[in-house]
C-alpha positions as CSV (number, residue, x, y, z in Angstrom):
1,X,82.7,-31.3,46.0
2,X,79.4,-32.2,48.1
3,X,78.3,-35.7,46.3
4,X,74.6,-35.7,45.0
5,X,71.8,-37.5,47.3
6,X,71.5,-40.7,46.5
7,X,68.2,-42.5,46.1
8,X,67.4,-45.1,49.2
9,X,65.7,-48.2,48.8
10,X,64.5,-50.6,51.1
11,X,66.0,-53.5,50.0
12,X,65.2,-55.9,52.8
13,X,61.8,-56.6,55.4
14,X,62.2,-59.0,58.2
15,X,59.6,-59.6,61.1
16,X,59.5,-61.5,64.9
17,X,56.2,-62.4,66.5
18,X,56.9,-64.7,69.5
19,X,55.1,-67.7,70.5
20,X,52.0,-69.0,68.7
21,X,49.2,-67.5,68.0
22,X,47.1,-66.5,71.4
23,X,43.3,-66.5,70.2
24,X,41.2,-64.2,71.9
25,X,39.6,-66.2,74.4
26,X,42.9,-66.9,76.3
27,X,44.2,-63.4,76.1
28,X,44.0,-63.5,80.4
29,X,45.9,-67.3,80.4
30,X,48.9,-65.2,79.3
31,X,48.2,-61.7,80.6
32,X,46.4,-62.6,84.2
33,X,43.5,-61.3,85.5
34,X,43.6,-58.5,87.8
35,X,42.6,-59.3,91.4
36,X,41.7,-62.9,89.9
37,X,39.0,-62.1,88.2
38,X,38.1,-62.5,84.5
39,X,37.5,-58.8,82.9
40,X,34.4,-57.3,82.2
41,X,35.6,-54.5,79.7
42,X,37.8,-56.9,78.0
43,X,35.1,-58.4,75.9
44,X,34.0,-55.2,74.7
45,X,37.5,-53.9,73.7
46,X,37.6,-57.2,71.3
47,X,34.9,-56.2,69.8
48,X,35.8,-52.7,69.1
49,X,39.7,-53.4,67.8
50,X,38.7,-56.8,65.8
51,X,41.7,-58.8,67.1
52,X,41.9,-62.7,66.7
53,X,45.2,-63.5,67.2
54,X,48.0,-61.8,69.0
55,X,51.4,-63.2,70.2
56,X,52.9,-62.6,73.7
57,X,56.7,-63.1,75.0
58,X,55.2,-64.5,78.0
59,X,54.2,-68.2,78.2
60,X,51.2,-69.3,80.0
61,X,53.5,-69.7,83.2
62,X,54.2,-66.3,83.0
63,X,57.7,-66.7,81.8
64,X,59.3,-63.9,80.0
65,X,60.6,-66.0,76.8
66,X,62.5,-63.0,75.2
67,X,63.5,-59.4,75.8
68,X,62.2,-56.5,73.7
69,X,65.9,-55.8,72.8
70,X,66.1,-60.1,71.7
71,X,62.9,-59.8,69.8
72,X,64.3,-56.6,67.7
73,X,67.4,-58.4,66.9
74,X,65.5,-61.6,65.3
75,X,63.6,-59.1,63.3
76,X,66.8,-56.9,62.3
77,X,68.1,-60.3,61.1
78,X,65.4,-61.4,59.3
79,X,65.6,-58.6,57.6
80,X,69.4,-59.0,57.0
81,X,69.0,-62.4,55.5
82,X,66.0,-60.8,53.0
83,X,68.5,-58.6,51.7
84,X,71.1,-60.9,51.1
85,X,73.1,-59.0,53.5
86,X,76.0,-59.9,55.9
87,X,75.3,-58.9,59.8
88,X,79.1,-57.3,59.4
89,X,78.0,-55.1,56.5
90,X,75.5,-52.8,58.7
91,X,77.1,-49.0,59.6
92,X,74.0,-47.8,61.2
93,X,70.9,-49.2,63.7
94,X,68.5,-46.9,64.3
95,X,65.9,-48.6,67.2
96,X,62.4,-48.1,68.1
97,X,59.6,-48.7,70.8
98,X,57.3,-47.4,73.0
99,X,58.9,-48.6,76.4
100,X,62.4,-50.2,76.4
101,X,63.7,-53.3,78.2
102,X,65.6,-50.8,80.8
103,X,64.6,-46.9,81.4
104,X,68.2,-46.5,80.8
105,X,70.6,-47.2,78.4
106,X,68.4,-47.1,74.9
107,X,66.7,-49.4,73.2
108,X,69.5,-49.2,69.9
109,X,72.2,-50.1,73.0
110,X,70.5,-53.3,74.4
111,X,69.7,-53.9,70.5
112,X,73.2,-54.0,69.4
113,X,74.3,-55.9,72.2
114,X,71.6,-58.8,71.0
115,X,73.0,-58.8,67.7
116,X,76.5,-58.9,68.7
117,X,77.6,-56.8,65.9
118,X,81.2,-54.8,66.0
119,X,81.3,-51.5,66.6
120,X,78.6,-49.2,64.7
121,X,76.8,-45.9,65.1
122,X,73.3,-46.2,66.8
123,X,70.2,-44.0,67.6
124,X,67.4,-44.8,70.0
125,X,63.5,-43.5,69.3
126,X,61.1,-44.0,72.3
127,X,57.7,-42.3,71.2
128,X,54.7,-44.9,70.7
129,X,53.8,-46.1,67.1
130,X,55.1,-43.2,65.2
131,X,58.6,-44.0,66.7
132,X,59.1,-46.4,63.8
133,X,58.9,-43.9,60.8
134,X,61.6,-41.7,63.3
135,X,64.2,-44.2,63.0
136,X,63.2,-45.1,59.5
137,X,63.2,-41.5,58.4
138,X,67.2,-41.6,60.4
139,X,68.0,-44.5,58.2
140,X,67.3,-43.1,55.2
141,X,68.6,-39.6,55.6
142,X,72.0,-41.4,56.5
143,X,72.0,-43.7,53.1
144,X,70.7,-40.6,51.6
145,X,73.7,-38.3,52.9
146,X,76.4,-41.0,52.1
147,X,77.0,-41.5,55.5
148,X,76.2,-45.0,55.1
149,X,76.0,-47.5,52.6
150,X,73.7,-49.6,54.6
151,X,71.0,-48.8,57.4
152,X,68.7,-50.5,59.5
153,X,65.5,-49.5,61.3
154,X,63.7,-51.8,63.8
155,X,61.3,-51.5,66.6
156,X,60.2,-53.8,68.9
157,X,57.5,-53.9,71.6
158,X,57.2,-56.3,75.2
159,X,53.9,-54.3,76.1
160,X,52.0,-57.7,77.4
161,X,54.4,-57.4,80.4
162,X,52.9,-53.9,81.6
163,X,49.4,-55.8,81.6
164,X,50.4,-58.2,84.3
165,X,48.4,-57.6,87.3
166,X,50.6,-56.5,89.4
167,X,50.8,-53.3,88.0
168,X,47.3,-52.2,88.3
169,X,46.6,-54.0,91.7
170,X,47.3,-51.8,94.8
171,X,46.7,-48.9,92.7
172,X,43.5,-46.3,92.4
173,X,43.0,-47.7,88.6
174,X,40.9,-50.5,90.6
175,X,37.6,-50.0,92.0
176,X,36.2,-51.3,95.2
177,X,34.8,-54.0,93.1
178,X,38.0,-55.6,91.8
179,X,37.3,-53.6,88.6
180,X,40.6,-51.9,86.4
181,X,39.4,-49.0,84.8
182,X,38.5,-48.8,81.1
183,X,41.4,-46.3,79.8
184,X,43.6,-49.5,81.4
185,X,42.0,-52.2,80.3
186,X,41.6,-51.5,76.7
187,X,45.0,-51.4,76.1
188,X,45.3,-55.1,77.7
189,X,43.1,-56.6,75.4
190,X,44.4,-54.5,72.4
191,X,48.4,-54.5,72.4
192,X,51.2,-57.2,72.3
193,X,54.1,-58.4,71.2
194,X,56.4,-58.4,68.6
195,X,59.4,-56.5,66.4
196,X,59.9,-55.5,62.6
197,X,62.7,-53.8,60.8
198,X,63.9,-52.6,57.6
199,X,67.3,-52.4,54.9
200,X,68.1,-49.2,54.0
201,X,70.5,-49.2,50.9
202,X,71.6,-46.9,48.0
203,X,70.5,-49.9,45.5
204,X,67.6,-52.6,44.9
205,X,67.8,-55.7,46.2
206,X,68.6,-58.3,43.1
207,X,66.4,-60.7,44.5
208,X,62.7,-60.1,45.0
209,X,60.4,-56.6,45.2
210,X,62.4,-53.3,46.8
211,X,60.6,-50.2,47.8
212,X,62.3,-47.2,46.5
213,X,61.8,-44.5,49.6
214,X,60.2,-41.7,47.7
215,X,59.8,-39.6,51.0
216,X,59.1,-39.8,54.3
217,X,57.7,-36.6,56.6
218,X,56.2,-36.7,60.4
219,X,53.7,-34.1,61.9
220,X,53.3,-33.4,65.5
221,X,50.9,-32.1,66.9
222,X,51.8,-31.8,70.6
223,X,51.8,-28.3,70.7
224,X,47.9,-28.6,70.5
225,X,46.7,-31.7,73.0
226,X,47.5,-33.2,76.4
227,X,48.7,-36.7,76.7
228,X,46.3,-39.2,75.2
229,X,48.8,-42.6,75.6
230,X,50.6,-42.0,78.5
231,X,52.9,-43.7,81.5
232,X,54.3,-42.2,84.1
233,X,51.5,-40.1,85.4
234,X,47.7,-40.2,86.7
235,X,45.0,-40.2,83.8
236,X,44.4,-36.6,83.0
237,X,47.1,-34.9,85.0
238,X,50.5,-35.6,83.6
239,X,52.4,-32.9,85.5
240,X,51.3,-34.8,88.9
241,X,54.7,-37.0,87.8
242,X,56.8,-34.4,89.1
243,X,54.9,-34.1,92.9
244,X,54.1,-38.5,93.0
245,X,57.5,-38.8,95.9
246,X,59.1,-42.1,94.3
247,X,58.0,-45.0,92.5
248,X,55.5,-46.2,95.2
249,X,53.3,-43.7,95.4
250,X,53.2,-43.0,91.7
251,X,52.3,-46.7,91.3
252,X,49.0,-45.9,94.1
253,X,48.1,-42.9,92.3
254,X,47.9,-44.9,88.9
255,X,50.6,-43.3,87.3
256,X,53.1,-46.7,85.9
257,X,50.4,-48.1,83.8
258,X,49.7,-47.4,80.2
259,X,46.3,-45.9,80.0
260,X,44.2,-44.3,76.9
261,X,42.1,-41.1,77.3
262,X,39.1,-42.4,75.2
263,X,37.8,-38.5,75.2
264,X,40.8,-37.0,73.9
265,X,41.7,-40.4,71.0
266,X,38.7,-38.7,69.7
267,X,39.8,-35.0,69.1
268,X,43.1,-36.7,68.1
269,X,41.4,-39.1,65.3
270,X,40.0,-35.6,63.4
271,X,43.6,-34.2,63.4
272,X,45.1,-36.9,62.0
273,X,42.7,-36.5,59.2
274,X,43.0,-32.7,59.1
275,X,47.0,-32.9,58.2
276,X,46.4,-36.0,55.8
277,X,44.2,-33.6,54.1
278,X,46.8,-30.7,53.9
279,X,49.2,-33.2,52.3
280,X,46.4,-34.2,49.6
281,X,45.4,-30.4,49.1
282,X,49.3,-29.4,48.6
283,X,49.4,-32.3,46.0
284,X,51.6,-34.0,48.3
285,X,49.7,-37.1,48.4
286,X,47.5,-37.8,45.5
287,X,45.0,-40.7,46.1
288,X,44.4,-41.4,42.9
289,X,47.8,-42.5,42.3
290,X,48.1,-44.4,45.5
291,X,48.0,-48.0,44.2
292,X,48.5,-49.6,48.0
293,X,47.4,-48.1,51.4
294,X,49.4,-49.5,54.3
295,X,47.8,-47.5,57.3
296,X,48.1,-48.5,61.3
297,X,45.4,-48.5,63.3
298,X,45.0,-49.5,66.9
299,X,41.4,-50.5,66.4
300,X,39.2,-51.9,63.8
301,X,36.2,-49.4,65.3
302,X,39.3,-45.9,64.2
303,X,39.3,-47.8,60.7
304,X,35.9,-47.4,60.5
305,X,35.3,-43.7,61.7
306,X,38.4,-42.6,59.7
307,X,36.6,-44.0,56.6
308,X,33.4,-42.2,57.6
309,X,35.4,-39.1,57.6
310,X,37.4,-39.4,54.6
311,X,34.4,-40.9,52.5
312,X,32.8,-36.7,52.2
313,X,36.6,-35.6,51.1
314,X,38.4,-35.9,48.0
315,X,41.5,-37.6,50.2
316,X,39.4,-40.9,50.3
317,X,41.7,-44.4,48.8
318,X,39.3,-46.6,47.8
319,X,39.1,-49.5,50.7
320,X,40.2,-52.3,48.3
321,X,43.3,-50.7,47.7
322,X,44.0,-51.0,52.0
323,X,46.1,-53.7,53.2
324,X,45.9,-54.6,56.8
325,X,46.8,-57.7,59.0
326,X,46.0,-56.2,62.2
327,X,43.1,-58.7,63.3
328,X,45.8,-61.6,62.1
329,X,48.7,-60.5,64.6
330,X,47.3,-58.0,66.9
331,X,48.4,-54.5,67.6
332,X,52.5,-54.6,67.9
333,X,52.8,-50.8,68.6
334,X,55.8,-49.4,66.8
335,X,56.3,-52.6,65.0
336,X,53.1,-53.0,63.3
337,X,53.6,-51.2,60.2
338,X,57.0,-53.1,59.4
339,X,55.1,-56.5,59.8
340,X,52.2,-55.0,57.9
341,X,55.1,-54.3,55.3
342,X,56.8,-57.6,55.5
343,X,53.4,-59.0,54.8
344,X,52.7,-57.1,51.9
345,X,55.4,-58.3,50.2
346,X,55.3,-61.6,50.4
347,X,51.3,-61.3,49.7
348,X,52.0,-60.9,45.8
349,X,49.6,-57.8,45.8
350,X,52.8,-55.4,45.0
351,X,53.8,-54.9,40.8
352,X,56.5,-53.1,39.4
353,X,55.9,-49.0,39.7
354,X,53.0,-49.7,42.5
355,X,53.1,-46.2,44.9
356,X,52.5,-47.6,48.6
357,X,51.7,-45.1,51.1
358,X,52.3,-46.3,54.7
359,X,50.6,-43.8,57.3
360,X,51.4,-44.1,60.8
361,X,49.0,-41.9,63.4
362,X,50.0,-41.9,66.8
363,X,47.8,-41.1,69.7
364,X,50.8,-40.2,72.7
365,X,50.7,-37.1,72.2
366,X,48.9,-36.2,68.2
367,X,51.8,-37.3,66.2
368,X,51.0,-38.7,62.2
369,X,54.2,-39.9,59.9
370,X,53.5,-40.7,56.1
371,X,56.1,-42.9,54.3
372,X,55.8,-43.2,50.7
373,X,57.3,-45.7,48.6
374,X,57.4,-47.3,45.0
375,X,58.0,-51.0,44.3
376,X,61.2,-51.0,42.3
């Protein structure tokens, strides 16, 4: 006889930022600055995702301090050790991140390896922020299933190391006046470094707050935009990848970088809204009953215009139910909502029976995952 689904719990948070805090005005101490001079976007793209402190895996030598895959495995720890949990006792990994330490194997592999954990099963999820709620939605399905008795998502990020100048210099993203273009640049003053993860078990912790996982479902929406976060191609014409002849010329036409299509974030930002609303009109998500709002955001300036665009709909949560630390440790891509989470916890704001909704919108390619949870 098939056993019943369990229920799932997270039962332990754990976080790793690197480094100390790098305040804003020596982002390009750690980063560079492209053809040696200081940036002139850069200021602007401060002002528009209200960072004031990121962390980097660089020092100000330029030294990589850890690997993506090291920087997971602190976090995936961390969370061990809030669970009360033995390294030994974990069947499953499931790994995040944007872009991995190597193209090939995946990111769970090099993960793994870090921990030094016996054999275990292992999946990989490369997509950009939304890649977090992919492996957490494998976790739980697999503690769900009784496949496993405990599960661990992480993701991790290294993205300060794709903003060294090297990669943009030589290449058509710079002007004849030294200048890197603005869908490049943003994302240099915007992203860093950093890994969270999560315990998945069938059971609350004994010690301290567990999130029961009421559900957790993902939308994408590639079906209906072209790439608006992208590598491996020219801005604007991703199928160019296929003709760019080696890594050489695809690095001259522009195409290694990460670069944002500010036109198409746009278009993207009223999507994301449009299936958050479907969920609220199928009574999916009722925000009256949403006591704690954890939602990712690359940018203070999306905050606001998803705010102005929610505040005309019934699916508006009041703003002092949102919880955010993004201008505290920066944009960590994938990782950010499991620090956010970590945070959250350990802010005291969480009570018994407390629903948290965590929403993470991607911008790769449209992509919005909604976790809901209720402190246990």
């Amino acid at each position: 006889m098939t056993p019943a689904l369990r229920d799932v719990y997270i039962s332990g948070v754990g976080e790793f930022l690197p480094g100390p805090a790098i305040e804003n005005a020596d982002i390009e101490t750690y980063i560079g600055r492209v053809g040696g001079r200081r940036s002139v976007f850069g200021p602007r793209a401060l002002r528009w995702n209200g960072v004031q402190r990121r962390h980097y895996a660089f020092n100000a030598d330029g030294e990589a301090l850890h690997s993506n895959a090291s920087m997971s495995a602190e976090a995936v720890r961390a969370a061990l050790r809030d669970a009360r949990l033995e390294a030994a006792e974990t069947g499953y990994l499931a790994a995040a991140t944007t872009q991995g330490d190597l193209l090939v194997p995946g990111h769970a592999a090099q993960v793994q390896a870090e921990l030094g954990h016996g054999p275990m099963e292992i999946a990989s999820f490369q997509s950009v922020c939304g890649s977090a709620l992919m492996a957490a939605k494998a976790a739980y399905l697999n503690v769900r299933a009784h496949e496993h008795d405990v599960a661990v998502a992480c993701a991790g990020e290294f993205s300060s190391r794709w903003f060294r100048p090297q990669f943009y210099e030589g290449a058509d993203l710079v002007d004849a006046k030294g200048r890197l273009r603005p869908e490049a640049d943003f994302l240099r003053f915007t992203l860093s470094d950093g890994a969270g993860a999560v315990v998945m078990e069938p059971r609350p912790s004994g010690d301290g707050p567990s999130l029961k996982v009421s559900w957790i479902e993902i939308v994408s929406l590639a079906d209906q935009f072209a790439p608006c976060m992208m590598a491996g191609a020219p801005l604007g014409r991703p199928s160019e990848v296929w003709g760019l002849a080696g890594p050489v010329a695809a690095h001259a036409a522009g195409g290694i970088a990460l670069l944002q299509d500010f036109a198409a974030l746009k278009r993207i930002i009223r999507a994301w809204i449009g299936v958050y609303l479907q969920r609220v009109e199928s009574g999916r998500i009722l925000p009256e009953q949403v006591d704690h709002l954890l939602c990712h955001y690359s940018a203070r300036s999306i905050r606001e215009e998803i705010i102005t665009l929610l505040r005309s709909t019934g699916g508006m949560i009041p703003e002092e139910r949102w919880f955010s630390v993004l201008s505290e440790v920066g944009n960590v891509g994938s990782a950010s909502i499991w620090v956010m989470l970590n945070r959250f916890l350990r802010s005291g704001r969480a009570r018994r029976g407390d629903k948290v909704l965590c929403i993470v919108p991607e911008s790769g390619r449209a992509l919005v995952g909604f976790m809901m949870l209720e402190v246990a």
